[in-house]
C-alpha positions as CSV (number, residue, x, y, z in Angstrom):
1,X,191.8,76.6,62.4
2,X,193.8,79.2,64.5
3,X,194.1,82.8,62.9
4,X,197.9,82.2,62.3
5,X,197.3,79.5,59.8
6,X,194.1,81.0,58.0
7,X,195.5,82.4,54.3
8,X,194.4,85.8,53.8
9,X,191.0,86.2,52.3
10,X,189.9,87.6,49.2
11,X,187.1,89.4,49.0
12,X,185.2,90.3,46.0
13,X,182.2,91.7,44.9
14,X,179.6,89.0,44.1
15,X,178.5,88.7,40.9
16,X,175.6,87.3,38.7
17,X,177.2,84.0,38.5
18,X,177.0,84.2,42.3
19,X,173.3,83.8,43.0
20,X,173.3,80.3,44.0
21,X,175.5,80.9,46.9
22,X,174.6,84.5,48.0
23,X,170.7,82.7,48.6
24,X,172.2,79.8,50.1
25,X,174.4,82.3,52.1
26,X,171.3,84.6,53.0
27,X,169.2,81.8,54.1
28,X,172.6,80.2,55.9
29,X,172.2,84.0,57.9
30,X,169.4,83.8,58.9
31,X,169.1,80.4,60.2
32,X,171.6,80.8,62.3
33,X,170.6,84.5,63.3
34,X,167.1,82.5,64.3
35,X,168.6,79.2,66.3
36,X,167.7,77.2,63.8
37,X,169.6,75.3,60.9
38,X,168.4,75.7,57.4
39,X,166.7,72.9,56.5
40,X,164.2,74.6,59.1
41,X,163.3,77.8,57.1
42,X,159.5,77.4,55.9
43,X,159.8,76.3,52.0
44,X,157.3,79.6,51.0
45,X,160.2,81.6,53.0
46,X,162.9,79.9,51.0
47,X,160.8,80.3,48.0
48,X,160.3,84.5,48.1
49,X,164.0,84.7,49.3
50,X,165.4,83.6,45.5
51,X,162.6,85.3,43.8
52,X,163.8,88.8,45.6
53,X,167.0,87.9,44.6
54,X,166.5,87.1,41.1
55,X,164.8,90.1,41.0
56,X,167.5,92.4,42.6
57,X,170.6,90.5,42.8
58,X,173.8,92.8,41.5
59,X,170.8,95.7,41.1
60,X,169.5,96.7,44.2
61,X,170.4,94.3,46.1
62,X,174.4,94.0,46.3
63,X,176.5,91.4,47.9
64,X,180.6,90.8,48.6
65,X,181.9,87.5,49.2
66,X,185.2,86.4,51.5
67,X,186.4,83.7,50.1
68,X,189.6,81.6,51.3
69,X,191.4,78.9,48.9
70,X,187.9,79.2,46.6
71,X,185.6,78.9,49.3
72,X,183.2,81.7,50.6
73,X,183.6,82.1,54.3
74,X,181.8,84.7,54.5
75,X,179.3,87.5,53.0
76,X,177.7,91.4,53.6
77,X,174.9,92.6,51.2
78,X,173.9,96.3,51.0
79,X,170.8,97.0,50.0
80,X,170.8,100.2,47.6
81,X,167.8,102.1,47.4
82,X,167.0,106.2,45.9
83,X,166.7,108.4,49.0
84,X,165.9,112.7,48.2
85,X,168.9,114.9,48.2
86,X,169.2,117.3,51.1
87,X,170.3,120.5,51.3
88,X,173.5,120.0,52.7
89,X,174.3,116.6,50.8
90,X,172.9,116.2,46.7
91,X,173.9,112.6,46.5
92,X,170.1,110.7,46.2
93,X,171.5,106.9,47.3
94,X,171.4,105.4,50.8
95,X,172.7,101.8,51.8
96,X,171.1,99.5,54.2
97,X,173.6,96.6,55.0
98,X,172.4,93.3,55.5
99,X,173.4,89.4,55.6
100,X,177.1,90.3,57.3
101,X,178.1,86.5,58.2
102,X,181.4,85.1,58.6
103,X,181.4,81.1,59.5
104,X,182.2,80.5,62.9
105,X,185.4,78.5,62.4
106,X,186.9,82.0,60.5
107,X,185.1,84.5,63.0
108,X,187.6,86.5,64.6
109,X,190.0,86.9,61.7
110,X,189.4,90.5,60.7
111,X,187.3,89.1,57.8
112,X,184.3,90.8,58.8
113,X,186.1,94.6,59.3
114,X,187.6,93.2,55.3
115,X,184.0,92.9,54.3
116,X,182.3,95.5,55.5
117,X,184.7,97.6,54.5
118,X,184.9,97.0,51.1
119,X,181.4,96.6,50.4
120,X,181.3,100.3,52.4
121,X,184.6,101.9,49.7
122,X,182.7,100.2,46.7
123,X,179.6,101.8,47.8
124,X,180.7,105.3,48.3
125,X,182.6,105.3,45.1
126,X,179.0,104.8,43.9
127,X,177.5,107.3,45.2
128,X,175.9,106.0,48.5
129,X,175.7,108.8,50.8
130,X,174.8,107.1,54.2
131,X,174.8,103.4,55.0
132,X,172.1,101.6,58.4
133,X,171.9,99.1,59.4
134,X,170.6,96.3,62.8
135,X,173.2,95.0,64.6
136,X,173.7,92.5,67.4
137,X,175.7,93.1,70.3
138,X,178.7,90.7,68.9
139,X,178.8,93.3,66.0
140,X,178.0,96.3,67.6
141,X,182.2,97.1,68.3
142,X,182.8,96.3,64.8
143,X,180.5,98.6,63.5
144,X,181.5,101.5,66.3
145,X,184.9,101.1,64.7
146,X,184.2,101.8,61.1
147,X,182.2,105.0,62.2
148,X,178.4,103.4,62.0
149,X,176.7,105.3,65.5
150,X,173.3,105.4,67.0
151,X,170.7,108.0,65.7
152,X,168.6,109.3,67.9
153,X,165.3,110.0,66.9
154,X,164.8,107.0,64.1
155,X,161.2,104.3,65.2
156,X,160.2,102.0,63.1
157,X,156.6,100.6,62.2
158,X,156.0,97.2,61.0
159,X,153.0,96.6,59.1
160,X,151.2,93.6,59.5
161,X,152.1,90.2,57.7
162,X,149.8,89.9,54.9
């Protein structure tokens, strides 16, 4: 489908009626993040993925869904956690996006910029003072766009799996 003939996307935040399809959506992600198709992800993986989200799902863990003619297309999560006030900045939330996907016959629409930055406005109304987040190099211009820039200075440690 050519960009001039996709209708324009709505894009709304998900809600609890939407956990069904922001897992399969996650796990949809990350399978193809990893090379692999879905039916590939370790059941145990599959498994701790909907109990985190039936955990955290519309809490913590928030998701918005691009949806053309009633079907998603696409998806961005932002993971909302309490971070200290500083100084200069009182506001005690932080944002860590995750799960931005668009399917690859809509990619290239602007769907993704529509996501993200809705799921960025809804945030800040919120309260979220800063948003991170990984990026590949596909997204990295996207990112750049809205104003998301490399910090200096951040490391990260994994522990081990356990």
């Amino acid at each position: 489908m050519s960009t001039t003939d996709t209708p324009s996307p709505v894009i709304r935040p998900a809600g609890p009626e939407d956990l069904d399809l922001v897992a399969e959506r996650r796990l949809l992600f990350l399978s193809e993040y990893r090379g692999m198709s879905p039916e590939e992800l370790d059941a145990d993986f599959v498994a701790a993925t909907r109990r985190f989200l039936e955990r955290t799902h519309c809490q913590t863990f928030r998701s918005w869904l691009a949806e053309i003619e009633g079907s998603c297309v696409g998806i961005v999560s932002i993971i909302v956690s309490d971070a200290p006030p500083r100084p200069e900045d009182h506001r005690d939330t932080d944002g860590y996006v995750v799960n931005m996907h668009v399917d690859a016959d809509h990619r290239s629409a602007g769907i993704g910029r529509l996501l993200i930055q809705q799921a960025v406005m809804d945030c800040e109304a919120a309260g979220v003072r800063r948003f991170s987040l990984f990026t590949t190099d596909d997204g990295r211009p996207l990112y750049e766009s809205l104003g998301f820039a490399d910090e200096p200075g951040w490391m990260n440690r994994y522990a081990p799996p356990g």
